[in-house]
N, C-alpha and C positions, 0 to 999 in steps of 0.2 A: 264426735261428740265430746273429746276431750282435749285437754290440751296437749299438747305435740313440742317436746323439745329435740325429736330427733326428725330426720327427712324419713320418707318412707322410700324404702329400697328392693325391701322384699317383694316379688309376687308371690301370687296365691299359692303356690307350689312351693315353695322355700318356705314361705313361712306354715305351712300345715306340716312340711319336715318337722321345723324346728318345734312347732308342738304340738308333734305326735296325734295330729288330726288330721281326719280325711278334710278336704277341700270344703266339699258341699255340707260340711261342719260351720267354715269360715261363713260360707253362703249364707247359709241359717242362721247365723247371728245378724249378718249385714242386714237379710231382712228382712227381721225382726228389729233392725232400727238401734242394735248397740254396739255394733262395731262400721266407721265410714270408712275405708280403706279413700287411698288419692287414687284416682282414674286416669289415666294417659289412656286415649285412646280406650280401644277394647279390654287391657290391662287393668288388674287390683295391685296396688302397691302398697301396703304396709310396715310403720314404723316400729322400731323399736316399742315404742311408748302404745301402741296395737296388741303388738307381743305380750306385753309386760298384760295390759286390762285384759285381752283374752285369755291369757292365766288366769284371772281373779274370774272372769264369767264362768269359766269352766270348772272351778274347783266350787263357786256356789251352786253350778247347776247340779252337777253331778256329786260332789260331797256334801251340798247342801240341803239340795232337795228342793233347790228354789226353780220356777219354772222361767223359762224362758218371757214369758206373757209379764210376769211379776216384778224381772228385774227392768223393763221397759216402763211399767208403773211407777216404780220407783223413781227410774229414774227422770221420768217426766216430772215431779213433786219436788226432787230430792237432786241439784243438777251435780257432774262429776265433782265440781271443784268445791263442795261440800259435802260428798262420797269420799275423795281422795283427800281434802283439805289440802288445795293447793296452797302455796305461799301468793300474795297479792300479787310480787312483781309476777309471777308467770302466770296467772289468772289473764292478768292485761296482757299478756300476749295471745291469750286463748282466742281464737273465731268467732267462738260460741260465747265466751265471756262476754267478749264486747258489740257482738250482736244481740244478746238481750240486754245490757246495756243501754243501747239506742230504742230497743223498743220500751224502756220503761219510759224512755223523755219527754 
């Protein structure tokens, strides 16, 4: 659901290392529809740019108080690249960008 400047490299195991969450943490976001990891096969693989928003979901859930259910609202209304305020040129690289995009045309 966002835009992606780096490959996804992590699996689900490496990347719940790197931050310090159980696995079926990762799960529960995925879904709930705010984190897509890239799928090869049976595999979740996870970018950088994964990392970095699963930081920001977990420190509003749990430091914020905000529930899981709410930031999915939000962000249905409210899309990343107005969340994050991406810059344009990498908006138009986003998926997501330029597939709603085509559906406004």
């Amino acid at each position: 659901m966002r835009c992606q400047a780096h490959p996804s490299i992590y699996r689900i195991s490496a990347a719940a290392d790197m931050l310090d969450l159980h696995p079926r943490t990762l799960r529960n976001y995925e879904k709930a529809g705010l984190v897509t990891p890239s799928r090869k096969g049976k595999w979740r693989y996870y970018s950088a740019d994964d990392i970095a928003w699963i930081r920001c979901l977990f420190s509003m859930i749990h430091g914020g108080g905000i529930t899981i259910a709410s930031i999915g609202k939000l962000l249905h209304y409210a899309p990343c690249w107005e969340v994050a305020d991406c810059a344009l040129e990498k908006r138009r690289q986003c998926p997501v960008y330029q597939r709603r995009g085509k559906d406004l045309r």
